[in-house]
N, C-alpha and C positions, 0 to 999 in steps of 0.2 A: 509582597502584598498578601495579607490573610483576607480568606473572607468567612465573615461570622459564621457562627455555626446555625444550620438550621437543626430543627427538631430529628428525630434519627429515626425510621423506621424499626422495628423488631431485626432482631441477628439474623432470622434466616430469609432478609429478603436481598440481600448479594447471589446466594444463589439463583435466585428468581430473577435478577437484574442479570448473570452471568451467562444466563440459559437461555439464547433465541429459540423461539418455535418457531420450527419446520414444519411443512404441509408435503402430503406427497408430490402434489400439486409443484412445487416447488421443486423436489430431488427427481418429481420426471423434467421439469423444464432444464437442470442444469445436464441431468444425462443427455438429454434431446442436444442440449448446445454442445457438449463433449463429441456426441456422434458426428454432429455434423461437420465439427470443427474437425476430428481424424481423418472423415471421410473427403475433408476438402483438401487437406495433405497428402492424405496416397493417392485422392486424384494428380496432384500437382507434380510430388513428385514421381510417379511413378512415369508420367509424362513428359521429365526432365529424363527418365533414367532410358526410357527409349528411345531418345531422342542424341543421345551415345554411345546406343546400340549397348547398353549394358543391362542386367537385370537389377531389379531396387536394391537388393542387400548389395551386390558389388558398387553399385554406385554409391549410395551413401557410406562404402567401407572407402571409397576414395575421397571423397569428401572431409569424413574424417581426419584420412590419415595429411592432410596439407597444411592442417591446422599448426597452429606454433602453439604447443601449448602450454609449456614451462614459462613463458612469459606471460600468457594471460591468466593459470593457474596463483601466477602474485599477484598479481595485476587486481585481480577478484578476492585474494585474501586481505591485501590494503584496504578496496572498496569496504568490503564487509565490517571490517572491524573499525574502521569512521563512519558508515551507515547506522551500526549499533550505538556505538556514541553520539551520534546528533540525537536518532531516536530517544535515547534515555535520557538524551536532553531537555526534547522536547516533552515527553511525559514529567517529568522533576518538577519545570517551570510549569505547565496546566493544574497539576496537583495542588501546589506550592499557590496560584492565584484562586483556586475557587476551592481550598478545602482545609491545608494546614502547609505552613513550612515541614518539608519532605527534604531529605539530604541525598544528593547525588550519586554518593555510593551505594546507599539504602535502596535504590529503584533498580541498580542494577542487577540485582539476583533477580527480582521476578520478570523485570522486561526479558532477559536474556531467557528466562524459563519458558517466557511465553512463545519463545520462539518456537518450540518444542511443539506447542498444539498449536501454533501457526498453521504450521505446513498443511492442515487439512481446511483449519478459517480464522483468518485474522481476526473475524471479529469475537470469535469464542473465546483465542487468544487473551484479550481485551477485556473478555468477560473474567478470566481465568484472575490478569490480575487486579479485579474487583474485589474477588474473594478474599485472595491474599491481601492486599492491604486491611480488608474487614478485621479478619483472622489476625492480623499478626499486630498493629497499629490502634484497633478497636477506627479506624474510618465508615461510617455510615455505609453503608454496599450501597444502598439506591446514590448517593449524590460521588462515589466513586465513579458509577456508571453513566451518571451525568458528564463528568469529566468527558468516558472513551466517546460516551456521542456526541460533544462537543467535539474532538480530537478529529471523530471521522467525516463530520460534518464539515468539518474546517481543508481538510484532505481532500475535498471534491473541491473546492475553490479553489484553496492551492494550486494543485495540479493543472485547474482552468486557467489559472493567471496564467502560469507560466507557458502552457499549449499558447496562449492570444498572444505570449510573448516571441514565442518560435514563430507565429503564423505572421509573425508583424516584419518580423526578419525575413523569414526566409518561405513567406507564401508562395511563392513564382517558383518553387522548387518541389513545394510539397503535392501530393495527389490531388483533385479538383474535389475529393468530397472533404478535406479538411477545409474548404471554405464555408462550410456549417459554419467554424468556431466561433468566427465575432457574432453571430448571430447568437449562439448559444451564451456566451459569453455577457451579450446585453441582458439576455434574461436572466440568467442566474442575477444578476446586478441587481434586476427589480427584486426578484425571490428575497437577494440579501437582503436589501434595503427593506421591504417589509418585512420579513423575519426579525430584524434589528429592533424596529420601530412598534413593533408586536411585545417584545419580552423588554421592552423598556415602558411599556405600558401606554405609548402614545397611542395608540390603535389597537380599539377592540377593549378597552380598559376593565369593564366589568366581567371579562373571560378570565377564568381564573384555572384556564391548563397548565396556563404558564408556572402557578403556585406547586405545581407539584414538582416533588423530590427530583425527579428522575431527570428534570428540566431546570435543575437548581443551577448549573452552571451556564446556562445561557441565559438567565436570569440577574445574575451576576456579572457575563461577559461585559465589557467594554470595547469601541475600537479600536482603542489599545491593544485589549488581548488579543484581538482577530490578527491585526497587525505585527505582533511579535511572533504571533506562528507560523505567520508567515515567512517571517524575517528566520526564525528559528531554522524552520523546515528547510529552507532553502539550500542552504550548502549539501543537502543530501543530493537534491535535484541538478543543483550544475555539477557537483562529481559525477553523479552518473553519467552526466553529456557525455566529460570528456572520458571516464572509463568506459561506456559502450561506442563511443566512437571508436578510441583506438582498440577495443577487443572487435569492433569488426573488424578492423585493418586486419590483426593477426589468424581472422578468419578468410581474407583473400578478398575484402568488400571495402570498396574505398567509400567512406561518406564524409561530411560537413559535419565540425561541432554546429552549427547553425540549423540545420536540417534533424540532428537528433533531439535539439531543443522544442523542436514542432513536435516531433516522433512520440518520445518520448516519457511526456503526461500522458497521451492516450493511451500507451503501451502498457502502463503500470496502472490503468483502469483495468484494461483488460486480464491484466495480470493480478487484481482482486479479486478475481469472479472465479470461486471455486470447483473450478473446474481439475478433472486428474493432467497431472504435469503440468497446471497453469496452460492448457490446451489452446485457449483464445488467444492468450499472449504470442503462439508461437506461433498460429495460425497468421495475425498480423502482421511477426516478422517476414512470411513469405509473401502477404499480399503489397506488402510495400516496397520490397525489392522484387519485383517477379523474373525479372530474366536470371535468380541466383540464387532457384527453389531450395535446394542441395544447402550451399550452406548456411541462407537463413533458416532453414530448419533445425538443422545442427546447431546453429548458433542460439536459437531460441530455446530448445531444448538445452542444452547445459547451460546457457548466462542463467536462466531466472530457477531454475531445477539446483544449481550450485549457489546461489545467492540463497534459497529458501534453507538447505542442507545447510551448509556453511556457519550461516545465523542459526541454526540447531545443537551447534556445536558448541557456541558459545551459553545455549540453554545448559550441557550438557552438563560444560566445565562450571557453572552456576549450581546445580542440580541439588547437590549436597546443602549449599549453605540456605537455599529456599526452603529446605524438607525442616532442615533443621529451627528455622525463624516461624515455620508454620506450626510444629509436632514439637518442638524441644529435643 
């Protein structure tokens, strides 16, 4: 499915679309959560470590060393490399419905490049390959960009379906503050349904934000699309169950595929919020296991630290043939 073209703004506004503004305002709030987030760590652990009469380096040096880790070193190169391939999947098909048929080899150089300025912010990432399809395809940059905020939009819902899916299963298991989520869950539902009902023009009609570029592809969306991204996305989400399941096993932590399906959405929230080392992410692996500070920290620190590197890799091995599609 194409969808027509709209009018195209000037060449140099991909960059403008690619470029979020930051406020200081902002890089002291994410320092402030970084601090706070280490600070709740060498509380925790250092609390664990005297607690066996050891000092923190020796304890976290045992911690370490119990780990299996030749088998979860595959274990995470599997994940990664069908992680990367859902993803450019799902990018191919978003493209492919709200801008032009795009061929599935063709997206794989820049996604995998984008991996590369991932690891500081996915969404720059994102912005990153705005530019590139601009530059290299002649793609409008504003309704490219339209696409990634569709993409990321659609990744806060995602995520929530599948959290209300874990919490339906397996709530009587999970912490007492994930009983937020049907709550959260009904509202987003209203949020959707007007946001829907909004860029289909039944509501609000003479508001014409929706006309702009930047907004072309939810303007375009259908529940269809919403629907197949879902559908799309999803295979990344239950591999991860069962891969973070059993890579805690071979960290010494027994859990439930049923219980990481809860876990799991919220943890890969936390793990968007650019923080240094995805800091929030690992701060929640220990708040959810707490009698097993030691090796959810450990394990938090290298699962999403090695998934972020890993997927850089495959930027890496891309690297040449992106420069070359960009520069000649």
């Amino acid at each position: 499915m194409t969808a027509p073209q709209a009018e195209s703004p000037s060449s140099d506004t991909p960059a403008a679309a690619a470029r979020p503004k930051s406020s200081p305002a902002g890089r002291l709030g994410f320092l402030a959560l970084s601090l706070a987030c280490f600070a709740y760590l060498y509380y925790r652990l250092n609390g664990a470590a005297a607690r066996e009469g050891l000092s923190l380096v020796d304890y976290m040096v045992q911690v370490f060393s119990t780990v299996q880790w030749v088998p979860w070193i595959g274990l995470m190169m599997a994940y990664s490399g069908f992680y990367f391939l859902i993803d450019t999947l799902v990018v191919t098909r978003a493209l492919t419905w709200f801008i032009k048929p795009i061929r599935y080899r063709d997206i794989l150089p820049i996604r995998a490049s984008a991996y590369i300025i991932s690891i500081f912010n996915e969404q720059i990432g994102k912005g990153a390959m705005a530019y590139y399809l601009n530059k290299r395809d002649g793609v409008p940059g504003w309704e490219v960009g339209s696409v990634m905020l569709f993409m990321m939009f659609c990744e806060v819902f995602y995520l929530l379906t599948w959290a209300t899916v874990g919490f339906v299963f397996s709530g009587a298991s999970l912490p007492e503050v994930f009983g937020l989520i049907p709550y959260i869950a009904v509202g987003a539902s209203l949020v959707f349904v007007v946001w829907v009902l909004y860029f289909r023009g039944t509501i609000w009609p003479s508001n014409r934000l929706r006309d702009k570029p930047i907004l072309h592809a939810f303007k375009m969306a259908t529940l269809k699309h919403y629907a197949l991204f879902l559908l799309l996305r999803s295979p990344a989400l239950l591999s991860a169950v069962v891969v973070y399941t059993v890579a805690l096993r071979l960290f010494g932590i027994d859990a439930s595929f049923l219980s990481m399906l809860g876990y799991l959405p919220v943890i890969f929230f936390a793990a968007a919020v650019p923080t240094p080392m995805r800091a929030a992410a690992i701060t929640f692996w220990v708040i959810l296991f707490p009698e097993n500070e030691g090796q959810m920290a450990a394990f938090g620190f290298v699962q999403h630290n090695f998934f972020i590197l890993f997927n850089a890799l495959f930027g890496l091995a891309f690297w040449r043939r992106a420069q070359r599609e960009l520069f000649g």
